[in-house]
C-alpha positions as CSV (number, residue, x, y, z in Angstrom):
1,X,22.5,-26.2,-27.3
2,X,18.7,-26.4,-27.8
3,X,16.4,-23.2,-27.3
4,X,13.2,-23.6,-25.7
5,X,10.5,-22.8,-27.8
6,X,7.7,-20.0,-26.5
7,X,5.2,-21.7,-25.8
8,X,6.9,-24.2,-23.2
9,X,7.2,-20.9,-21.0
10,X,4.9,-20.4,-18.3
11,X,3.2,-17.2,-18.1
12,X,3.2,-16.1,-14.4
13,X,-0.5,-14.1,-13.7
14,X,-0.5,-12.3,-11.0
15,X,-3.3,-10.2,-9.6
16,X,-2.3,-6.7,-8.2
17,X,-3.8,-3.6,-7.4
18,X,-2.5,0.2,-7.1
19,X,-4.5,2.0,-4.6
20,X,-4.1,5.4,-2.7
21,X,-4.0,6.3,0.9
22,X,-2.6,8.8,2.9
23,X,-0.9,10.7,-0.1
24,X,1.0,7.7,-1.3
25,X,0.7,4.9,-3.8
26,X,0.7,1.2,-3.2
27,X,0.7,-1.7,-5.5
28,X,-0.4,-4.7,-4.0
29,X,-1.2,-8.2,-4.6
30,X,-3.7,-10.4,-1.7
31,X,-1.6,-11.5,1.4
32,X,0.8,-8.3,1.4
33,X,1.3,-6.7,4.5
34,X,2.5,-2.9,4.6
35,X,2.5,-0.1,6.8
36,X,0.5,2.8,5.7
37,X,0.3,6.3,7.1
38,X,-2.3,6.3,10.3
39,X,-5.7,5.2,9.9
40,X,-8.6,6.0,12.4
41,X,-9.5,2.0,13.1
42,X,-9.5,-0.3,15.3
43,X,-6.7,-3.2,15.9
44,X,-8.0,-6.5,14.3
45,X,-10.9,-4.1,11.7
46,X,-11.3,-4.5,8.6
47,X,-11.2,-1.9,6.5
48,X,-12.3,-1.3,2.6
49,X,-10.0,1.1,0.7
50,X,-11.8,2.7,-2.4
51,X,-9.0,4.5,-4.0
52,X,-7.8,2.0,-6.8
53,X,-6.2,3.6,-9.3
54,X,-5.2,0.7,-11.5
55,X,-6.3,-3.2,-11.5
56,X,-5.2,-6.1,-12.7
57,X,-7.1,-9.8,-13.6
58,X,-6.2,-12.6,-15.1
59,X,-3.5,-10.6,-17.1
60,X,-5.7,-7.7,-17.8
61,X,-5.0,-4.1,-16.9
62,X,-8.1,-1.8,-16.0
63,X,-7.6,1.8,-15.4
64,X,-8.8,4.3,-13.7
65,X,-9.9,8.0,-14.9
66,X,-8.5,9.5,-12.2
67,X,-9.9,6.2,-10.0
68,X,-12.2,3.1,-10.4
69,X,-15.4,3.0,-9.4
70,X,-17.1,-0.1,-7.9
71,X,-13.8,-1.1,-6.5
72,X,-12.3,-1.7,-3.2
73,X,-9.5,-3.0,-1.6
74,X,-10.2,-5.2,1.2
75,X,-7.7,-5.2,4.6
76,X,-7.5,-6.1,8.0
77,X,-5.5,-3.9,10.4
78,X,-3.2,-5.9,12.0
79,X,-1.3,-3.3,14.6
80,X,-1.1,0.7,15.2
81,X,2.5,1.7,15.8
82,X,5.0,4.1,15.7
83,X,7.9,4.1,13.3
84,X,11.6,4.8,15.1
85,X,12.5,8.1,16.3
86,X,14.3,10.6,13.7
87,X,17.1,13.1,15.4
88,X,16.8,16.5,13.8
89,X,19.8,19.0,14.5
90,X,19.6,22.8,14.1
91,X,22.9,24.7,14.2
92,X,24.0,28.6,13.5
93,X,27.7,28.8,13.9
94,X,29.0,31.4,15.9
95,X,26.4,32.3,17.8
96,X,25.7,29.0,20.3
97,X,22.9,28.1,18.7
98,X,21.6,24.8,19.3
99,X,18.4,22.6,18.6
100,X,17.4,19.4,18.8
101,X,13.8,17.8,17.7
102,X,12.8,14.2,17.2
103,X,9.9,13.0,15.8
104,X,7.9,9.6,15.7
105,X,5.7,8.9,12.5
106,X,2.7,7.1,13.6
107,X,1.2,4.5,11.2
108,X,-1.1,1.7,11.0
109,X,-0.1,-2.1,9.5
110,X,-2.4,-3.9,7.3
111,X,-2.6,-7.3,5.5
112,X,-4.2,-7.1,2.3
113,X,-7.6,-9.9,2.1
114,X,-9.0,-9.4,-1.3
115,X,-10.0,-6.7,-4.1
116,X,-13.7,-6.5,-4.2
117,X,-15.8,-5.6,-7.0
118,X,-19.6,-4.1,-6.7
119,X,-21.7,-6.8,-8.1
120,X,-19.8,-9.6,-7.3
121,X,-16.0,-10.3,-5.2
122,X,-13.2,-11.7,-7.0
């Protein structure tokens, strides 16, 4: 049995991003698509997100204290929906007491394009 040595391994890079938006934290790389909580745009927009918490280039982490500034990430809006419907049941035994509620969380699906920096786009 013969053991590879380290340096016929390749090293996967991989450029991601951690950004913030509607209370909730997203890592994400160029070409995701993910539903976030319901944005005020347009169907088809593009959109710049400037909370980035975190980045990463060419194997190199940058933080952020508490974000990074100059940064953005880059998006187009690709639908406005609504999620499926969540039954919610009230009961009080013994008394016939009975309620039902639903509800329907709205949110907005985007495609990641690019992470831009001020000065220059990478």
């Amino acid at each position: 049995m013969t053991l590879c040595a380290p340096d016929s391994y390749t090293r996967l890079v991989m450029d991601y991003a951690i950004f913030r938006t509607g209370g909730k934290q997203y890592r994400v790389s160029p070409g995701d698509i993910l539903d976030v909580e319901k944005l005020p745009v347009e169907t088809g927009a593009e959109i710049e997100l400037g909370d980035v918490i975190a980045l990463s280039e060419e194997g190199q982490m940058t933080l952020g204290t508490p974000v990074l500034e100059g940064v953005k990430v880059v998006a187009q809006v690709h639908a406005q929906a609504k999620d499926k419907k969540i039954r919610v049941l009230k009961y009080k035994r013994k008394t016939r007491y009975r309620r039902t509620l639903g509800h329907r969380q709205s949110y907005t699906r985007i495609q990641i394009v690019e992470f831009a920096k001020e000065g220059g786009e990478s």
